[in-house]
N, C-alpha and C positions, 0 to 999 in steps of 0.2 A: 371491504376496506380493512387494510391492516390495522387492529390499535397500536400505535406506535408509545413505549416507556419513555417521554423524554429524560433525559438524567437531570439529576438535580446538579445544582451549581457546583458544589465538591466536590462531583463526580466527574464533571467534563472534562475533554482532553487538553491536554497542555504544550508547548513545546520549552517549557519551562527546561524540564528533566531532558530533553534530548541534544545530542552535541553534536556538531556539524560532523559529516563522515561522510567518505568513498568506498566503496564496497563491490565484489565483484564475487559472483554465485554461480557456483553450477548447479541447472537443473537437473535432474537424473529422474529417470523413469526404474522400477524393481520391475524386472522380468524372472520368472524363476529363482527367483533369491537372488540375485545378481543387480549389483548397481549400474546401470548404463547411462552416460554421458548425451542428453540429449540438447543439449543449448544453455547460454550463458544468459544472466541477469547483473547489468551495472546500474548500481544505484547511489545517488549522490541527495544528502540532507545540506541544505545550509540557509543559516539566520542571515536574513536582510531589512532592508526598511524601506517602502514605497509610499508615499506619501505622507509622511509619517506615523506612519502605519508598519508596528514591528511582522514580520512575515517570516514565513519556512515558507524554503524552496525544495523543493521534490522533485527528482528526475527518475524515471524507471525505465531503463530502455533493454530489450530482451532481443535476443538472436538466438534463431536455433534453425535446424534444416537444412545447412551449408549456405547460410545465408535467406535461403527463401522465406523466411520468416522475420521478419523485422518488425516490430511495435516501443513506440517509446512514447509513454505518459509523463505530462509536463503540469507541476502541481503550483500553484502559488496559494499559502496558508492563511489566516488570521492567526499569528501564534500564539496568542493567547486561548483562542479556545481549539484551534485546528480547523476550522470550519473552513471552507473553501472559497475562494476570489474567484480563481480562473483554472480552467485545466482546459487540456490541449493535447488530444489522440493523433498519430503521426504513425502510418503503415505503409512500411519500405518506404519512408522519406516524405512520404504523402500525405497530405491534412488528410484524416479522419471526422473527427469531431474540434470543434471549437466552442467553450462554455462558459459564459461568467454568471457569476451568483450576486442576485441585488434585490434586495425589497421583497424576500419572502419569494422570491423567483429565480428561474435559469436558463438563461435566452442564451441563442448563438444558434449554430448554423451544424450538421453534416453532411458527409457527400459520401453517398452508396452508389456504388457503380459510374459515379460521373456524373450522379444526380444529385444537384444541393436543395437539401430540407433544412426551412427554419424549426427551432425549438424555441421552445414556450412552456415553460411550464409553471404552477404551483405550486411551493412546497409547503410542507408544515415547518413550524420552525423550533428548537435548534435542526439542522440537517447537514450532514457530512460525503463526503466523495466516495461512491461506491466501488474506484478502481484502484483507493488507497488502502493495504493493507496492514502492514507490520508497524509500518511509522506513525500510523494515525492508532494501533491500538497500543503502543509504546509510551504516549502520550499522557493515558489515563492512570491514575492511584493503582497500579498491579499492589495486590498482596495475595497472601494466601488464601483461597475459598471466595477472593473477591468475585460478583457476578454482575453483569451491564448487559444492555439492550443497547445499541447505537444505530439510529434511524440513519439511513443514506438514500439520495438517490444517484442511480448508472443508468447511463444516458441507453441499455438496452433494456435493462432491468423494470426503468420507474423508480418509486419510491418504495422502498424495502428496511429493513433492520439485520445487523447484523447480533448475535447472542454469545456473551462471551463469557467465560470461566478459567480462572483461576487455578491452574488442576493440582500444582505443586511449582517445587525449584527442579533445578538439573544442573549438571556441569557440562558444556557445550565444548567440544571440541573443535578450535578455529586457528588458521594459520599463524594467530597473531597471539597461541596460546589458550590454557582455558579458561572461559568464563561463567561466573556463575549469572543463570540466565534462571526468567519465572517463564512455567511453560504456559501457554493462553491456549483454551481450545475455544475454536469459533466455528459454529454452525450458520454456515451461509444459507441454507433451505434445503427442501427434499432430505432432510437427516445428512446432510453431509458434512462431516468434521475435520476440520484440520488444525495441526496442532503449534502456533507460531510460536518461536522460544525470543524473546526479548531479555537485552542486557540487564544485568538491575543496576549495574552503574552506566549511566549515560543514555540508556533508552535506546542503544543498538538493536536493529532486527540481526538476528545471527542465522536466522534461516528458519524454512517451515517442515512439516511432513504431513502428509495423506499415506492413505491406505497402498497406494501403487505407484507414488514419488514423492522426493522430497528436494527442497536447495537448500545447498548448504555454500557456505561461502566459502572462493575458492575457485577455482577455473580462471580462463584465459578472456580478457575482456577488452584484448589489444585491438580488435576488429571495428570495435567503439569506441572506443577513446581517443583510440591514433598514436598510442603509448605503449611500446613494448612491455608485454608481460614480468611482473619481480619475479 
């Protein structure tokens, strides 16, 4: 069984510091030195209110493969700590997963191959969504040297944590100019790290890198939107 760090109350995520945004990323795979254009990333943040209940909405929808790849994660938040309500997996247009979070639990339903499985599960609690990245660790107190443990579960995963640090700043280079961004490196398991860079005003994700790709924002995201490219 994992021990999981819950964070302490100052520590938890926020959507305090984050500000509504449209965003549009290219993925790129590094072949030989060479940056190659493999699929695009549209992501949209925005503050709403459901029952009066203040919420972030999170959209992440991704194309690559001339299309044969379609996935779009659909987030609804607690904004005050980021914890999750409901999220909602959609592959090439098609329910995936369907999940709400209630009472220390996260019921809903999947369908693998045309076969629908209920879920049920147990969580420990606090617990966070395992398919949100940049926006949910944008959330938390970044400074320098800062380090966090963030328990989540993903609906293939289970129950997991992710490990995060603080490594330094950097000046991010983005269509909209540059920003000064805190880099986060987060180790998902099996030693794998990747290095997210977040706005330090506004809580923007500006994009990630790995060892053999990174997104950067940028690219063509008219294909999902319905909106001709600027």
């Amino acid at each position: 069984m994992i021990a999981l760090l819950l964070l302490a109350l100052d520590a938890s995520p926020s959507a305090a510091q984050i500000r509504d945004s449209e965003t549009c990323y290219s993925i790129n795979r590094m072949v030989d030195g060479e940056t190659r254009p493999i699929g695009v990333t549209w992501q949209s943040v925005k503050h709403d209110r459901i029952d009066g209940v203040d919420v972030l909405r999170v959209v992440v929808h991704q194309r690559g493969a001339g299309g044969r790849f379609d996935m779009r994660d659909a987030f609804v938040l607690r904004a005050d700590t980021l914890q999750p309500i409901t999220f909602e997996n959609t592959r090439s247009g098609a329910l995936h997963v369907s999940l709400r979070y209630e009472d220390g639990r996260v019921v809903g339903r999947r369908i693998d191959d045309g076969v629908e499985k209920a879920v049920d599960v147990a969580l420990p609690t606090p617990v966070w969504e395992g398919n949100l990245y940049g926006v949910m660790f944008a959330g938390l107190p970044l400074a320098e040297g800062a380090t966090f443990q963030l328990p989540y579960y993903q609906y293939d995963k289970g129950v997991s944590a992710f490990d995060l640090r603080v490594t330094g700043s950097e000046v991010v280079a983005t269509p909209e100019g540059p920003v000064d961004a805190w880099a986060v490196e987060v180790t998902t398991g099996a030693d794998v790290r990747i290095t997210y860079l977040i706005a330090r005003e506004g809580g923007r994700e500006l994009g990630y890198r790995g060892q053999s790709f990174n997104q950067v924002m940028g690219g063509d995201c008219s294909e999902i939107t319905g909106a001709p490219a600027a």
